[in-house]
BALUMKE-275800 format. One line per field, with one value per residue (C-alpha): residue number from 0; residue in one letter; x, y, z. Coordinates in steps of 0.1 Angstrom, whole numbers, plus 5000, padded with zeros to 4 digits. Each point is the difference from the previous one (the first is absolute). Layout:
<rs>
num <- [NUM ...]
residu <- [A ...]
x <- [X ...]
y <- [Y ...]
z <- [Z ...]
</rs>
This chain:
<rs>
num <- [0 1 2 3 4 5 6 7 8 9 10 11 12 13 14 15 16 17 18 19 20 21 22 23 24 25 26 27 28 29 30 31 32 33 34 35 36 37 38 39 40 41 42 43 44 45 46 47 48 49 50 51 52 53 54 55 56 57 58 59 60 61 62 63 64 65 66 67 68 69 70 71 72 73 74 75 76 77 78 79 80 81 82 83 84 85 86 87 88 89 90 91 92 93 94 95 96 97 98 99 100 101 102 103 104 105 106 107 108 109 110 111 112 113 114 115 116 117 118 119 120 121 122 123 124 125 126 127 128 129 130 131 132 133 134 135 136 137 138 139 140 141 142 143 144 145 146 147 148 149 150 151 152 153 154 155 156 157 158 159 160 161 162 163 164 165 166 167 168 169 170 171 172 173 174 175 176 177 178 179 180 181 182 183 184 185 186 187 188 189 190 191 192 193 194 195 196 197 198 199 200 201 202 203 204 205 206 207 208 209 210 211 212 213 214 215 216 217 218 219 220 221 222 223 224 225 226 227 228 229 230 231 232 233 234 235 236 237 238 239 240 241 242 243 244 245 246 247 248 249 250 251 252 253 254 255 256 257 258 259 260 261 262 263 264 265 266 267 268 269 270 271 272 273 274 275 276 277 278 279 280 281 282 283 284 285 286 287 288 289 290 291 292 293 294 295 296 297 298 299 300 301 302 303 304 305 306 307 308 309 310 311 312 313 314 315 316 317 318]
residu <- [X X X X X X X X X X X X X X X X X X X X X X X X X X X X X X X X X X X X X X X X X X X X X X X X X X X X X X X X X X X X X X X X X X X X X X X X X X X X X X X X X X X X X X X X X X X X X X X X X X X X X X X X X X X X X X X X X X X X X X X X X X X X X X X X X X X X X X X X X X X X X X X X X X X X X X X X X X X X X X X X X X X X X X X X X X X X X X X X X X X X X X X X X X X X X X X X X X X X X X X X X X X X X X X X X X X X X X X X X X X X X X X X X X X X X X X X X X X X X X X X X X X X X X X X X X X X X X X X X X X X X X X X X X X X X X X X X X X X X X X X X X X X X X X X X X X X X X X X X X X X X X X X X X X X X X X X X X X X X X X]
x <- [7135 5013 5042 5000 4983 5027 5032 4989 5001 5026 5010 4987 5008 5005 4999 5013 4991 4986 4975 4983 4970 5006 5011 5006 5036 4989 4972 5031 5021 4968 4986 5041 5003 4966 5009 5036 4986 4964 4996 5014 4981 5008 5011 5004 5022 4989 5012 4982 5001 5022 5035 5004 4980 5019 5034 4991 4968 5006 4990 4976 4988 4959 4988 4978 4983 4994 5014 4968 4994 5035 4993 4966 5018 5024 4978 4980 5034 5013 5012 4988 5010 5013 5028 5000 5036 4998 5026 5020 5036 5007 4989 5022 5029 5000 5028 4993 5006 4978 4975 4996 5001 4974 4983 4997 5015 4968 4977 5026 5001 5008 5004 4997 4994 5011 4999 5036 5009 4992 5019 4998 5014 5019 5007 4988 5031 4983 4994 4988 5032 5004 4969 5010 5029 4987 4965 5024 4991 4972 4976 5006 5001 4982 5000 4978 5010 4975 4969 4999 4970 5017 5034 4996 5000 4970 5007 4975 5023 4989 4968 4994 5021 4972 4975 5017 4989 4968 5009 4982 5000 5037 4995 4975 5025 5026 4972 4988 4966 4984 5005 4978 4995 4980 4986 4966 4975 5000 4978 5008 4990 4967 5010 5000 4965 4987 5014 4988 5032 4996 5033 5015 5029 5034 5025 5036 5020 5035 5023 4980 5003 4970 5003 5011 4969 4977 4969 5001 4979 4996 4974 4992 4984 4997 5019 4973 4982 4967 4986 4990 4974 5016 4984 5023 5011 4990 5001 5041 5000 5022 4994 4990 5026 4990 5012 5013 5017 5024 5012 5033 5011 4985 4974 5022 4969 4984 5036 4991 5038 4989 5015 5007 4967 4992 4964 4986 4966 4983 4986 4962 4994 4988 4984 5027 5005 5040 5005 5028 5001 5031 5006 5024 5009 5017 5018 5001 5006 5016 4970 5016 5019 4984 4994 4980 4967 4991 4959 4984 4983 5032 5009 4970 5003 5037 4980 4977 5028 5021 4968 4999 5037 4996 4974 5019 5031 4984 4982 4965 4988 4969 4996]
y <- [6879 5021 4998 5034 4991 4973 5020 5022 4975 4993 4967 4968 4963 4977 4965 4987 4971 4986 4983 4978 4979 5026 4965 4996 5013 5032 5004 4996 5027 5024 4988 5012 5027 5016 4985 5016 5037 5004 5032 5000 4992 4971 5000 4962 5009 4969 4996 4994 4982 4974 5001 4965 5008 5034 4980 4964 5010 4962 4986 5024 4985 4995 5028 4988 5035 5027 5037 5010 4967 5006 5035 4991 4976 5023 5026 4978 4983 5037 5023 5030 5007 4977 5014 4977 5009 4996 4972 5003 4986 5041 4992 4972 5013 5027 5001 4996 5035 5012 4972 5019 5032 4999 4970 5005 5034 5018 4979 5018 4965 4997 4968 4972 4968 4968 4963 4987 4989 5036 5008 5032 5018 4991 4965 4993 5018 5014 4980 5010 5014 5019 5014 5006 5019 5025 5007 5008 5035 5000 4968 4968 4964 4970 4963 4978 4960 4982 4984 4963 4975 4971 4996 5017 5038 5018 5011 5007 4974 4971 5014 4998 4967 4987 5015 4990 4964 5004 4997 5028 4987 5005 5031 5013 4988 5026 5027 5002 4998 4981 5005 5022 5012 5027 5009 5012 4972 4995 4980 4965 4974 4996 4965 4996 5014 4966 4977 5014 5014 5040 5018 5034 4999 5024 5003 4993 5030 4996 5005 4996 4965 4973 4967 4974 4989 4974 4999 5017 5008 5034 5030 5031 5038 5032 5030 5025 5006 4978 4969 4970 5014 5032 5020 5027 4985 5028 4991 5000 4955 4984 4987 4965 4970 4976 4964 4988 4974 5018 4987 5017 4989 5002 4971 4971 4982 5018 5007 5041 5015 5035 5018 4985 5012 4995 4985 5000 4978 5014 4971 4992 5033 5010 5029 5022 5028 5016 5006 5029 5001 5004 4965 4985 4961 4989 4964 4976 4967 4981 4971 4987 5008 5008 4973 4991 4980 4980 5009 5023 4975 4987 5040 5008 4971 5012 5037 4981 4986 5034 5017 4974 5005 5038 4997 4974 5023 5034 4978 5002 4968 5008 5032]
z <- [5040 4971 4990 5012 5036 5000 4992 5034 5023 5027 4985 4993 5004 4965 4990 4970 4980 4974 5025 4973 5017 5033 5022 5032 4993 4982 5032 5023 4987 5000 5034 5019 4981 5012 5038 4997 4987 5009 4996 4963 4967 4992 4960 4980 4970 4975 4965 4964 4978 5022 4995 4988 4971 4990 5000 4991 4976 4986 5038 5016 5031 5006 5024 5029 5001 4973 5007 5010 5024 5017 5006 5018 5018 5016 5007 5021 5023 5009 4968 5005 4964 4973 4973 4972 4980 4962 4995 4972 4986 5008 5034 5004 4989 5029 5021 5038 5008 4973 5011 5035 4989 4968 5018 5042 5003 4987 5023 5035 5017 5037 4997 4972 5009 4974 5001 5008 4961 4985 4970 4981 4976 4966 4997 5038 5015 5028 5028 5033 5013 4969 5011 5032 4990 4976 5025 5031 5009 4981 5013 5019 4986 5015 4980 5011 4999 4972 5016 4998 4998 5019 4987 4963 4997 4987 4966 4970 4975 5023 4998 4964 5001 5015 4978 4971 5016 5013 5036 5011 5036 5000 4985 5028 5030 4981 4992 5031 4985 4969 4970 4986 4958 4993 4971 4980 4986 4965 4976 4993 4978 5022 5003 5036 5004 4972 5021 5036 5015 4985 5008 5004 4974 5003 4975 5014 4991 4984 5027 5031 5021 5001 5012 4979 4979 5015 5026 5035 5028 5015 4999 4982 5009 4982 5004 4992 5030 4987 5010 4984 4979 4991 5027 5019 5034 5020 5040 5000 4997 4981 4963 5003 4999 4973 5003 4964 4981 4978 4967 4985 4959 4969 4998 4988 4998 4975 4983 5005 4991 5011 5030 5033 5026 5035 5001 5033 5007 5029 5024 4991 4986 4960 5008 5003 4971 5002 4969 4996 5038 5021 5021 5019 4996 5032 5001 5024 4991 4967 4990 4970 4966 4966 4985 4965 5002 4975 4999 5016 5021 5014 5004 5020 5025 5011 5001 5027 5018 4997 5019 5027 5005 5000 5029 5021 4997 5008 5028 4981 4998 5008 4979]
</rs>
């Protein structure tokens, strides 16, 4: 739908947040606002570059998703369209009123639905009775209380936290899903493929969240519609689910000081050819830390064990 289809319409309801990783929170706010107005488009106002890293550029926090992942993400729990608002220390420094009316008043809300600590506007100011206030006449407010999994509230800093660790599993329970990297498969040092465990290697970006370097369990697909052999999937299936022990660092073993990759080993498989395609590396389970090996003998005998640890875990023993 073009800007000019939206400005015609009778209204619409918006969600705003910077809905980083698209939780169970985020999927909250969207899922009542589409139950309270169902016959509205349903807008998610989201925000880049994050705010933290426009203010505090000395402490940017790791993103769980890319722009383009988070707006995928939305679309798919409920947005009928996504406006992504170019954050800047201009943007910041908007006053609440001029927050709604450069900001919400062009999108003719109904209603606008926010999680219950919302803060907008220069320095924070606005809260949700701020809100309130300046909407009344014009749309209705509704904050939602923050979704908890058990007693700690869902929030994408406890996320990454756990990331930052490698407790991925703690990570999932707050995700409400695995954690899942995407990325395209690049060349490595071919390393892998010498010592019988060939991997697809990604390149950790600058600013986007992996888990804390070390060995994992978990699977990996592609994202471009073909199948194992590079064939078109054609029938409407799914892209195959491959089980793999995933390695994240930089090859301490081998004292390799380049950049930090994900390198996924796919279960029993070397005949697999990905180079330069689009995968996803989903974790499930933290194996072990990085650690350095002091021959490659020794190296290959945890890689063994790492494999039968993989299996057991993904319940593959017998694969």
């Amino acid at each position: 739908m073009s800007d000019a289809d939206w400005a015609m319409l009778d209204g619409s309801v918006v969600v705003i947040g910077n809905f980083d990783g698209v939780h169970p929170g985020h999927q909250a706010v969207i899922a009542e606002a589409k139950r309270l107005e169902p016959g509205l488009p349903l807008v998610v106002v989201t925000f880049w570059p994050h705010p933290v890293s426009v203010l505090h550029p000395d402490a940017p926090p790791m993103l769980l998703t890319s722009l383009d992942g988070r707006v995928e993400k939305l679309m798919a729990a409920g947005a009928d369209r996504v406006e992504v608002i170019d954050f800047t220390r201009e943007t910041a420094a908007l006053s609440p009123t001029d927050f709604v009316a450069k900001v919400l008043t062009p999108l003719n809300p109904v209603r606008v639905v926010v999680g219950e600590n919302f803060r907008f506007g220069d320095r924070a100011l606005g809260t949700v009775g701020t809100l309130r206030e300046l909407g009344a006449g014009a749309f209705e407010v509704t904050a939602l209380a923050l979704v908890k999994y058990g007693d700690e509230e869902i929030c994408s800093t406890l996320i990454r936290e756990a990331l930052r660790v490698g407790d991925v599993t703690r990570a999932a329970h707050h995700l409400g899903r695995p954690f899942r990297f995407r990325g395209l498969v690049v060349h490595g040092d071919h390393r892998g493929r010498t010592l019988g465990f060939p991997t697809a290697n990604l390149l950790v970006p600058d600013g986007i969240a992996c888990p804390a370097n070390g060995v994992y369990a978990g699977w990996m697909w592609r994202r471009d519609g073909l199948d194992e052999k590079g064939s078109l999937i054609v029938d409407g299936s799914l892209p195959p689910r491959w089980p793999a022990a995933i390695s994240v660092g930089t090859n301490p073993t081998f004292l390799d000081r380049g950049l930090r990759r994900v390198e996924a080993y796919v279960l029993g498989r070397d005949d697999l050819e990905l180079y330069d395609a689009p995968v996803t590396v989903e974790f499930t389970e933290h194996i072990r830390p990085m650690v350095r090996f002091n021959s490659k003998e020794e190296l290959l005998a945890r890689m063994n064990q790492d494999v039968v640890e993989t299996r057991r875990i993904l319940g593959l023993e017998a694969y």
